[in-house]
C-alpha positions in Angstrom: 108.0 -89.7 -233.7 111.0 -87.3 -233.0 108.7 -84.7 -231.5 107.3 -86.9 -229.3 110.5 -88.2 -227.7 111.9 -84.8 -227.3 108.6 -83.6 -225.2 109.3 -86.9 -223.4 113.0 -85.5 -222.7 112.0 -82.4 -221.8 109.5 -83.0 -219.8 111.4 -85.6 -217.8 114.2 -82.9 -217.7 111.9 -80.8 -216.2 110.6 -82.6 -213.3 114.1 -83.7 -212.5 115.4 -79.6 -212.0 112.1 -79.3 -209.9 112.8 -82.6 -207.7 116.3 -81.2 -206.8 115.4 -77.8 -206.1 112.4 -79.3 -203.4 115.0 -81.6 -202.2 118.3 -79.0 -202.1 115.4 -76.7 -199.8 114.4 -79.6 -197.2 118.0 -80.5 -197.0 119.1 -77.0 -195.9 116.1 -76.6 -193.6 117.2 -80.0 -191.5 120.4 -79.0 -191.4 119.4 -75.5 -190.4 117.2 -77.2 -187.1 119.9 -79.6 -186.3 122.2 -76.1 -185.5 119.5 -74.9 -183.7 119.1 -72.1 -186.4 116.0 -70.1 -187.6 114.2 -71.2 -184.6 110.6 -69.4 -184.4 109.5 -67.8 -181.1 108.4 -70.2 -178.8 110.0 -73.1 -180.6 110.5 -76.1 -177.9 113.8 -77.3 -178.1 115.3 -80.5 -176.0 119.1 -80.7 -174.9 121.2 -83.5 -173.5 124.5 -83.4 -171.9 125.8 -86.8 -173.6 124.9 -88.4 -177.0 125.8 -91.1 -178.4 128.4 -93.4 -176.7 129.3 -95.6 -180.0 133.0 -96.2 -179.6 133.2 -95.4 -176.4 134.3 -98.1 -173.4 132.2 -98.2 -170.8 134.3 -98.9 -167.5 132.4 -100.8 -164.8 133.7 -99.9 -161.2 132.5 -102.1 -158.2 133.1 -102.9 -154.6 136.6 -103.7 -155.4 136.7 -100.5 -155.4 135.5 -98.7 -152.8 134.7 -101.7 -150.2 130.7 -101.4 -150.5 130.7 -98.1 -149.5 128.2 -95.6 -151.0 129.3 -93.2 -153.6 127.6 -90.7 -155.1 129.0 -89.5 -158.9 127.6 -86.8 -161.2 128.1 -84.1 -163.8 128.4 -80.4 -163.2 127.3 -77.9 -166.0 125.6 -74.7 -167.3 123.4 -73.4 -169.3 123.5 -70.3 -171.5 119.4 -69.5 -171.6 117.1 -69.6 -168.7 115.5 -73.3 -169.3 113.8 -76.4 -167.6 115.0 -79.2 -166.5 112.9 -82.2 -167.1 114.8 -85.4 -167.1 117.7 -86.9 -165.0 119.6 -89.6 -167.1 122.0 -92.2 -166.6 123.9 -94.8 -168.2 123.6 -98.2 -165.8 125.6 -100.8 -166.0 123.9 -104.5 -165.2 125.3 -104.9 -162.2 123.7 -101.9 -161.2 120.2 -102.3 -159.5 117.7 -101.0 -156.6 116.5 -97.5 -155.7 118.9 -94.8 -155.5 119.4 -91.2 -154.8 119.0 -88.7 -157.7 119.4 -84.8 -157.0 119.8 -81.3 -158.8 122.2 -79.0 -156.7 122.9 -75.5 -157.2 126.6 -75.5 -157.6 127.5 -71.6 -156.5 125.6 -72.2 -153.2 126.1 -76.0 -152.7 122.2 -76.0 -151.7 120.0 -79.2 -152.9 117.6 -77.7 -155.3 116.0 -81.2 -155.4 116.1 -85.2 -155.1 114.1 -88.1 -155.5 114.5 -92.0 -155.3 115.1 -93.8 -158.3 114.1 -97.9 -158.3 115.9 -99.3 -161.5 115.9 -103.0 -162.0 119.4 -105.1 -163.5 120.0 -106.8 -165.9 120.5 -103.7 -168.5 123.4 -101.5 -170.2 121.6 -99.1 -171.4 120.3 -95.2 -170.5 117.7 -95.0 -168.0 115.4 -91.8 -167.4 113.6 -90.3 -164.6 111.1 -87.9 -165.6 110.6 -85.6 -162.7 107.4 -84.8 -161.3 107.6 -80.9 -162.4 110.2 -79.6 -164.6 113.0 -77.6 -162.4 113.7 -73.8 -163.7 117.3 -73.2 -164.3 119.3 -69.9 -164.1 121.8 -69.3 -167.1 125.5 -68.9 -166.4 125.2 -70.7 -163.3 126.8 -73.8 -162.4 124.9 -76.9 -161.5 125.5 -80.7 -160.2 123.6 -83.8 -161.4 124.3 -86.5 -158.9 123.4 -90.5 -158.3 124.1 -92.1 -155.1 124.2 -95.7 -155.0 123.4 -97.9 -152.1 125.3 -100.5 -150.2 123.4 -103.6 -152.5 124.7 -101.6 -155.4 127.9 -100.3 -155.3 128.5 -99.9 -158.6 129.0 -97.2 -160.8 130.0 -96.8 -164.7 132.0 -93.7 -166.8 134.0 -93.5 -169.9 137.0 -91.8 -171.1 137.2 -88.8 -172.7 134.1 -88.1 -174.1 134.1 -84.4 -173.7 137.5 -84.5 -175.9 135.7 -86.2 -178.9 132.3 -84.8 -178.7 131.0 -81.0 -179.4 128.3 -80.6 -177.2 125.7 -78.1 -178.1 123.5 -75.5 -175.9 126.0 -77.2 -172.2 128.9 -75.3 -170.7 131.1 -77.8 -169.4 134.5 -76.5 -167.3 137.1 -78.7 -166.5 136.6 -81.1 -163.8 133.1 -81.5 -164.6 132.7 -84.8 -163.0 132.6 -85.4 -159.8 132.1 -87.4 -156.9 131.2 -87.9 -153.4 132.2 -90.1 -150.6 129.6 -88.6 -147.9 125.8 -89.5 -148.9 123.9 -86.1 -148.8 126.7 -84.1 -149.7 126.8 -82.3 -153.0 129.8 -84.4 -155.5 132.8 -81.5 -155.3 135.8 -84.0 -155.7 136.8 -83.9 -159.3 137.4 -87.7 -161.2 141.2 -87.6 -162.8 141.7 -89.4 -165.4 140.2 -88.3 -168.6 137.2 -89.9 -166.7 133.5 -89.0 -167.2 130.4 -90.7 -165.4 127.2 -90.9 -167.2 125.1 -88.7 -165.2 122.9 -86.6 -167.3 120.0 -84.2 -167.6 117.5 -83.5 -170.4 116.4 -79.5 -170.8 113.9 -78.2 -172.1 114.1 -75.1 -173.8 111.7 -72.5 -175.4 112.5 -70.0 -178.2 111.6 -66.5 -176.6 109.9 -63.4 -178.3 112.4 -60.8 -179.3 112.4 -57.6 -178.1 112.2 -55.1 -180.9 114.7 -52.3 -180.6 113.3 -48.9 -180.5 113.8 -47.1 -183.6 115.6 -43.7 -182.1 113.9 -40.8 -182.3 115.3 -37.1 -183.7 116.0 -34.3 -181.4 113.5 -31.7 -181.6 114.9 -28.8 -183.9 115.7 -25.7 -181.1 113.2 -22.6 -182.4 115.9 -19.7 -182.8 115.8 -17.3 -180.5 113.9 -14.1 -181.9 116.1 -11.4 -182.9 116.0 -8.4 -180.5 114.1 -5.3 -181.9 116.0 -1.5 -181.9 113.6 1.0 -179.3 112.7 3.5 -181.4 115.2 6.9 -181.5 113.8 9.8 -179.3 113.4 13.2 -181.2 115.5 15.4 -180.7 114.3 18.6 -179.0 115.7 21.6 -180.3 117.9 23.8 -178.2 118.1 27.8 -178.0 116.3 30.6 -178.9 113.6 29.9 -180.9 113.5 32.4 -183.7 110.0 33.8 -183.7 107.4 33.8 -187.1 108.4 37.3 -189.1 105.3 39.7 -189.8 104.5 40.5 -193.6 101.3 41.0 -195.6 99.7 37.6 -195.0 99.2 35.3 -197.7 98.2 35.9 -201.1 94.3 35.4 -200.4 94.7 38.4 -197.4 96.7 40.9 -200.1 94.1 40.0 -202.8 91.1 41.3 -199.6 93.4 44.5 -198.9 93.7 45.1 -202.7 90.3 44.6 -203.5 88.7 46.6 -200.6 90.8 49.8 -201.5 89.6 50.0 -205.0 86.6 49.6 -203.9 86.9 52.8 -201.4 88.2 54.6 -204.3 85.7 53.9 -206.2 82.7 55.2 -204.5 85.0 58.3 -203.4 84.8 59.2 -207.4 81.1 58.7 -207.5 80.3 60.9 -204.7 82.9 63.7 -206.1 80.8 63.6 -210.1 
């Protein structure tokens, strides 16, 4: 009986180590892709300049304010990465309703890049999207203006107070001053709202995880071939100088006295035989 329970312990023990280790691994791999980290090439990522407005006020201006005339208000921004954009967002208030003016400028040149109309019905307080026909290519480190212009039935418009103090905003550079607004319809929003005031003008980018470039591994310098030694010319001879002492005369060799020797006794001898 006891050796049962214990297998029962341990195998319960067991499965509860391997449920935390699978659970300890998903919970670092969320957190790791809500940081934007580990991302795989061509991993699609989608960015917005404002989240969530919980405890935030949302002010409601109207014609109070600016006597029915039309406004336009907007964000300005960057980007760090080349990217798309493929939304144009904004907060509306109820009062707000009709077709208005949305457009992407190019803030260094103050040219329109784009704009559309935008028919949005009352009765809401809630974030509203326009998805645009074809996504709009953005340049990185180079500032850009999100704009709605209301109309003359509509003269409305809604921001909040210091979001950008309370809220980290990932992948967005955002300067100071970086809403805005216009008084001239069809004019790009330059005049920056005091206040700690932000309107809710927004975009959603889109933006895809490129391929790294490897780094070339760096190659060695060829080792220099030594230069060959240089070879001595051979010495001349030397050619003697002065008289040269001439060969002295003397009975030959020993072969030409051993002739001479032999020849004369040979003489002698037949002398004798001729004389007996």
């Amino acid at each position: 009986m006891k050796i049962i329970i214990i297998r029962k312990l341990f195998a319960f023990t067991v499965a509860l180590i391997a449920a935390s280790i699978i659970f300890s691994l998903g919970l670092g791999k969320n957190n790791a892709r809500a940081e934007g980290e580990g991302a795989q090439e061509g991993e699609v990522f989608h960015y917005t300049i404002f989240g969530d407005l919980t405890g935030f006020d949302i002010v409601v201006s109207g014609e109070h304010v600016y006597d029915g005339q039309t406004l336009a208000v907007g964000t300005r921004f960057e980007v760090p990465e080349i990217c798309n954009i493929t939304k144009i967002r904004k907060y509306f208030g109820k009062e707000e309703h009709g077709t208005f003016v949305a457009a992407i400028w190019d803030g260094e040149t103050g040219e329109l890049v784009k704009s559309y109309d935008w028919t949005v019905e009352s009765g809401k307080d809630a974030w509203e999207e326009f998805v645009l026909p074809e996504p709009i290519e953005i340049k990185p480190q180079n500032p850009y203006v999100v704009e709605i212009q209301n109309t003359k039935e509509s003269p409305y418009y809604v921001y909040t107070k210091g979001y950008f103090d309370d809220v980290t905003v990932d992948f967005f550079d955002l300067a100071g001053g970086n809403s805005v607004f216009s008084e001239r319809p069809g004019d790009m929003s330059t005049n920056a709202m005091g206040g700690n005031a932000n309107f809710l003008v927004d975009v959603e980018v889109e933006y895809v995880k490129p391929a790294e470039t490897p780094t070339p591994e760096a190659t060695e310098a060829p080792t220099a071939t030594p230069a060959p030694e240089p070879t001595e010319a051979p010495k001349e001879t030397e050619v003697p100088t002065g008289d040269v002492e001439p060969p002295k005369k003397g009975c030959g060799s020993v072969a030409q006295g051993f002739m001479a020797v032999t020849g004369l006794a040979l003489t002698g001898f037949a002398v004798l035989r001729k004389k007996h």
